[in-house]
C-alpha positions as CSV (number, residue, x, y, z in Angstrom):
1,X,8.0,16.4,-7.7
2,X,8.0,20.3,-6.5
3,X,9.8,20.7,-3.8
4,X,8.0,20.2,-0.2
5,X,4.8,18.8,-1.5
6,X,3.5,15.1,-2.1
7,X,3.8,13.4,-5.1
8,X,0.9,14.2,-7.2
9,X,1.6,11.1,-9.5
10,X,1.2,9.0,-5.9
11,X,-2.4,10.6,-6.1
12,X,-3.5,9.9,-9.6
13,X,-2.4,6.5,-9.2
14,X,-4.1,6.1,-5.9
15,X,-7.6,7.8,-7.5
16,X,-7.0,4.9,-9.8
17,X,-6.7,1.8,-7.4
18,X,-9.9,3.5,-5.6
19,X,-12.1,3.9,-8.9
20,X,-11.6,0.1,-9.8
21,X,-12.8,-0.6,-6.6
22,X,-16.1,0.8,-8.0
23,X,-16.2,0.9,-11.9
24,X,-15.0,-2.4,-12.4
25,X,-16.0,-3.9,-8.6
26,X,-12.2,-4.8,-8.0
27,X,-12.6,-6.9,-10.7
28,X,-8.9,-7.2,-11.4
29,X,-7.0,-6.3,-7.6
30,X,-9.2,-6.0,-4.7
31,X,-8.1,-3.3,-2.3
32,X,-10.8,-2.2,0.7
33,X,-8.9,0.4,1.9
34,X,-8.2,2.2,-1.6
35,X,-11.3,4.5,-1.2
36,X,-11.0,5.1,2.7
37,X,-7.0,6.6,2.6
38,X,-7.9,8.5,-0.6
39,X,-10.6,10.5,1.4
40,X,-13.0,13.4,0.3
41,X,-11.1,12.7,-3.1
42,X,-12.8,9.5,-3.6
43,X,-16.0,10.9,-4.4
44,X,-14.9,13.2,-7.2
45,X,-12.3,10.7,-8.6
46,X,-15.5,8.2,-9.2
47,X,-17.6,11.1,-10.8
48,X,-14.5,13.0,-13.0
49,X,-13.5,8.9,-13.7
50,X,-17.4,8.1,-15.2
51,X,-17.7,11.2,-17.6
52,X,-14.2,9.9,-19.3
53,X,-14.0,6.5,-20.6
54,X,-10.5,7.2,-21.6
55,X,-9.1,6.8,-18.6
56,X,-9.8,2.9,-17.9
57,X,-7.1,1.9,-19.8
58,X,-4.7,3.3,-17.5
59,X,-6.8,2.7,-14.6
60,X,-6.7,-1.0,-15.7
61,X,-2.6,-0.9,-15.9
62,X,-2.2,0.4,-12.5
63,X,-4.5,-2.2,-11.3
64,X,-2.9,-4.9,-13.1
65,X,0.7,-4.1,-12.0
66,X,-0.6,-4.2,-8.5
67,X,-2.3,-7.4,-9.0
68,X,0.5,-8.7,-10.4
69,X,3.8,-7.4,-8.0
70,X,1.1,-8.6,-4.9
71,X,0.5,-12.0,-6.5
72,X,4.3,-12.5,-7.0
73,X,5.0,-11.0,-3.1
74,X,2.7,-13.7,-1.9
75,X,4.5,-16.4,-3.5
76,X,8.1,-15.5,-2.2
77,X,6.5,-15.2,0.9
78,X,5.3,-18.9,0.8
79,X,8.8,-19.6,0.1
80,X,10.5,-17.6,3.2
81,X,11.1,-14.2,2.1
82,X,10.4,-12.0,5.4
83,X,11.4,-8.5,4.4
84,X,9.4,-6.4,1.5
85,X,10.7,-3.1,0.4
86,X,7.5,-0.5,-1.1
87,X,9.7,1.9,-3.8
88,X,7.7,4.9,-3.9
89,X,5.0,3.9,-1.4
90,X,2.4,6.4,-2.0
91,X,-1.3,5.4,-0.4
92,X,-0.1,2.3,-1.5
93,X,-2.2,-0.2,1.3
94,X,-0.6,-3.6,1.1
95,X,0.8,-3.2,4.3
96,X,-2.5,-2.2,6.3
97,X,-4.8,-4.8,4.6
98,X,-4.0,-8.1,6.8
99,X,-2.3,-9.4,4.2
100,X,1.4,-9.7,5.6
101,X,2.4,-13.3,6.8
102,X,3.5,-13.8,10.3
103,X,6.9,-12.2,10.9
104,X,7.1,-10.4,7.4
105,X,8.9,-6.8,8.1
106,X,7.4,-4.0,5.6
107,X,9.9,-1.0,4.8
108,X,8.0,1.8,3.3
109,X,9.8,4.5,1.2
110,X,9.2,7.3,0.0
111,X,9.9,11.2,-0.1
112,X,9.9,12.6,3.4
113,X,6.9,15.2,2.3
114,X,4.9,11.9,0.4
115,X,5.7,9.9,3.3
116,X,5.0,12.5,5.7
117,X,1.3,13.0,3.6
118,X,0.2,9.5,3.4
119,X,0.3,9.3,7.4
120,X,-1.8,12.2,7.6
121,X,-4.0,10.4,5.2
122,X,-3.8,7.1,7.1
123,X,-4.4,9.0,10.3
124,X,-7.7,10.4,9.1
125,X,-9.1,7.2,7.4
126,X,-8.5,5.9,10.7
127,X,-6.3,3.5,9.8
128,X,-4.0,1.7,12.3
129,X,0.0,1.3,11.4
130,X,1.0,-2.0,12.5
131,X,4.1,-2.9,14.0
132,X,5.5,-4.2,11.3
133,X,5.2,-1.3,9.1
134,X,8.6,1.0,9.3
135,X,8.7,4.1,7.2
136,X,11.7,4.9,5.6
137,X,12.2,8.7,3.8
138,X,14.8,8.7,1.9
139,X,15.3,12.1,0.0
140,X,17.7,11.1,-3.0
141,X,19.3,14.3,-3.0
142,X,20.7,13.9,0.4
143,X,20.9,9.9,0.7
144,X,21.1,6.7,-0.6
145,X,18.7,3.7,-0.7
146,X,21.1,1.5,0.7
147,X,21.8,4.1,3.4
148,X,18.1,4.8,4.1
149,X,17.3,1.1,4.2
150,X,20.4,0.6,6.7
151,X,18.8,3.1,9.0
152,X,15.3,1.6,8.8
153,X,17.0,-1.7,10.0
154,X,16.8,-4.0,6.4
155,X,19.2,-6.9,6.9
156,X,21.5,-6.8,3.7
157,X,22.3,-10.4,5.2
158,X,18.6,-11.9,3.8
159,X,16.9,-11.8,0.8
160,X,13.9,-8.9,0.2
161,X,11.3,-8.3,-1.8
162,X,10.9,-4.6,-3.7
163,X,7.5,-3.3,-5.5
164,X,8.4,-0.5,-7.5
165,X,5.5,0.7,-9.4
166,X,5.1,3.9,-11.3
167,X,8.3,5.1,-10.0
168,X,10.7,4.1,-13.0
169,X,9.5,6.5,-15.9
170,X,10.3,9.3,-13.6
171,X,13.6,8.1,-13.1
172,X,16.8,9.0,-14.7
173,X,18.5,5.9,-16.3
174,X,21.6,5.9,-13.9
175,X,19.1,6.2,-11.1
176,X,16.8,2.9,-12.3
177,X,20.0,1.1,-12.9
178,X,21.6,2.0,-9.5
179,X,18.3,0.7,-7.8
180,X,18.1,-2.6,-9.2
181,X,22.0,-2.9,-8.6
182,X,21.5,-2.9,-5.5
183,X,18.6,-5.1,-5.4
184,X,20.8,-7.1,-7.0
185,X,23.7,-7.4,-4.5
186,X,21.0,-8.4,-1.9
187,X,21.6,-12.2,-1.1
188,X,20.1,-15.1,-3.7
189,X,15.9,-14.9,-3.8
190,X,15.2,-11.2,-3.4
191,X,13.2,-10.2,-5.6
192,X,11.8,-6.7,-7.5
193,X,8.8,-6.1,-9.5
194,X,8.7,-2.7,-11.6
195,X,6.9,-0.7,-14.4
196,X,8.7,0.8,-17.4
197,X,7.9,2.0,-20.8
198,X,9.6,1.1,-24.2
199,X,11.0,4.4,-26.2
200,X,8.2,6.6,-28.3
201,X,8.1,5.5,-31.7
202,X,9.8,8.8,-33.4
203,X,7.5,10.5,-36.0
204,X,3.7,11.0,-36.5
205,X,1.6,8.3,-35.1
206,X,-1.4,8.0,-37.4
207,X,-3.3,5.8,-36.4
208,X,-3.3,7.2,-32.8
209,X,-1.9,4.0,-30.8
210,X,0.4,6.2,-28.8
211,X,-2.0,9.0,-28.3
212,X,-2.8,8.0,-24.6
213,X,0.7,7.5,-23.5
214,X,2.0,11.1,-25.0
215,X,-1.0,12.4,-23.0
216,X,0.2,11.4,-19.9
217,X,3.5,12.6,-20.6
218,X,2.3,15.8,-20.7
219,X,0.3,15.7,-17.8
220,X,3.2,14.8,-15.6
221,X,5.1,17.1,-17.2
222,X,2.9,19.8,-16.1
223,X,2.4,18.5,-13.1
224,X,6.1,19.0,-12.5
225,X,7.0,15.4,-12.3
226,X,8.2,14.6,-16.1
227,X,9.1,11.5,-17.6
228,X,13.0,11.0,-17.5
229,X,13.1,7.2,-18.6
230,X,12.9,4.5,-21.3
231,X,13.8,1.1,-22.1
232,X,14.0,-1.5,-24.7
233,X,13.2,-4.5,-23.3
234,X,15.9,-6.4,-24.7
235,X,18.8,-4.1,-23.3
236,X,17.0,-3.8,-20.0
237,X,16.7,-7.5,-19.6
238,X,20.4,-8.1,-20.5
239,X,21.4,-5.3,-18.2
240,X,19.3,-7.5,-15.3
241,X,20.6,-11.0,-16.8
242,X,24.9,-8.7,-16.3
243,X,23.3,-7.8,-12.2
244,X,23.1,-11.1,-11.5
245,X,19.4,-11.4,-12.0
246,X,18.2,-15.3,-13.0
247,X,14.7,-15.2,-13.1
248,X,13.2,-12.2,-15.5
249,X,9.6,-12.0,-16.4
250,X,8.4,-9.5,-18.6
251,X,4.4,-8.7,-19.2
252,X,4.4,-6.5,-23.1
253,X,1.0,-4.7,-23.3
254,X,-0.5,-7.6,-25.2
255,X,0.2,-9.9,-22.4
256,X,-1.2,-7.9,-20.1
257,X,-4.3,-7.5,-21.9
258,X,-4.7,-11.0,-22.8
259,X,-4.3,-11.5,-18.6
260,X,-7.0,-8.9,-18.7
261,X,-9.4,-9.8,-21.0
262,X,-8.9,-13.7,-21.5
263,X,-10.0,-15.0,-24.5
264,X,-10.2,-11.5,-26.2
265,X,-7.9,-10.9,-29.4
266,X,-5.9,-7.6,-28.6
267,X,-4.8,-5.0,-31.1
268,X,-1.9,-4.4,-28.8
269,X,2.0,-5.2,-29.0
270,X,4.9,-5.7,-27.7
271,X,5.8,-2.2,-27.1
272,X,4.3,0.5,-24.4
273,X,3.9,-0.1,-20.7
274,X,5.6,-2.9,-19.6
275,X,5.9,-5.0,-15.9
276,X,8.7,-6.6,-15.2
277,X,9.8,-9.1,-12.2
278,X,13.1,-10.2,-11.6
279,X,14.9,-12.3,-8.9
280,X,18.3,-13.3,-8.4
């Protein structure tokens, strides 16, 4: 990200959640307060969002992932986890939507000029922080996760729960692997649910499969916020299985469609965007 401003990948993906909340009704993740924090944006994201039919596919990822990270929050909840960790918040509104269960801490982090953004944004929607919310910027050049959670007052003692969407591909490896390290050192049942993206297939693509993922490469590019980061599956899930992680989940694009669109047969495979949950 440029230096001093917000994320502008934390916006796209936001102008995402809020257009499903419209195109497709919340069909896949509901989210009531996706169009409010997004603002005088909201409008335009709906209208730019209807003249291109291209971007629903990614739209439909995005809400997907969150459906899917939320769903698997819930149930570690039900089973006693208290503390969740938001990698690379965003306008991300989990925390705001009387959702959290009684007692549940909520550790926001992000970027001190993101962070510093999206309460400007929840201040204008009118949106009340609760008391359970703590915001936690961390600038990586400066500090540690460990050391920014610490501050925030995570107990390292109990087990947590980490979302971690659309940070990963803008990652460097050793960064993504010193993350889930530590989630993996956190005490038995914390969990982390994350986003991640096999390798390009080298070479000319002719039948245009990887067409929209190359075009969003070179959007973020240019949007100063490039892609540093990719995994085969099988090496990533190893590397988790070495942390100490016991419980790995991973959803290939064709799963994720079929969760999608049941019942429909998909032309897609087991390479692309991927979501991933772990625990230990």
């Amino acid at each position: 990200m440029l230096p001093g401003r917000p994320s502008r990948t934390a916006l796209g993906a936001a102008r995402h959640r809020a257009v499903h909340q419209v195109l497709e009704h919340g069909a896949i993740f509901c989210d009531p307060l996706a169009l409010a924090i997004l603002g005088a944006e909201a409008e335009a994201a709906v209208s730019e969002a209807r003249g291109d039919p291209t971007r629903r596919r990614l739209r439909l990822f995005i809400a997907l992932r969150t459906r899917l990270a939320e769903d698997a929050l819930a149930a570690a909840v039900e089973r006693g986890v208290r503390q969740v960790v938001i990698l690379g918040a965003g306008l991300d509104t989990y925390a705001y939507r009387g959702a959290v269960g009684e007692g549940v801490r909520v550790f926001e982090v992000d970027h001190p000029a993101t962070q510093a953004w999206k309460r400007q944004r929840l201040a204008e929607a009118g949106i009340l922080v609760p008391a359970h919310v703590t915001f936690a910027p961390v600038d990586f050049e400066r500090e540690t996760l460990a050391g920014g959670l610490a501050a925030a007052g995570l107990d390292a003692s109990r087990p947590a729960f980490f979302t971690w969407l659309g940070v990963v591909p803008y990652l460097t490896e050793p960064a993504v692997v010193a993350t889930l390290g530590y989630v993996a050192s956190l005490p038995k049942g914390s969990h982390v649910v994350f986003d991640y993206a096999n390798p390009p297939p080298p070479g000319p693509d002719p039948e245009g499969r990887f067409a929209l993922a190359r075009a969003l490469a070179a959007r973020a590019a240019a949007a100063g916020e490039p892609f540093q980061s990719h995994f085969e599956t099988g090496d990533l899930c190893a590397r988790l299985r070495n942390m100490g992680f016991v419980e790995i989940e991973d959803f290939a694009p064709a799963r994720l469609a079929a969760r999608c669109f049941p019942g429909r047969t998909s032309p897609d495979s087991d390479r692309g965007a991927h979501v991933l949950h772990a625990a230990t």
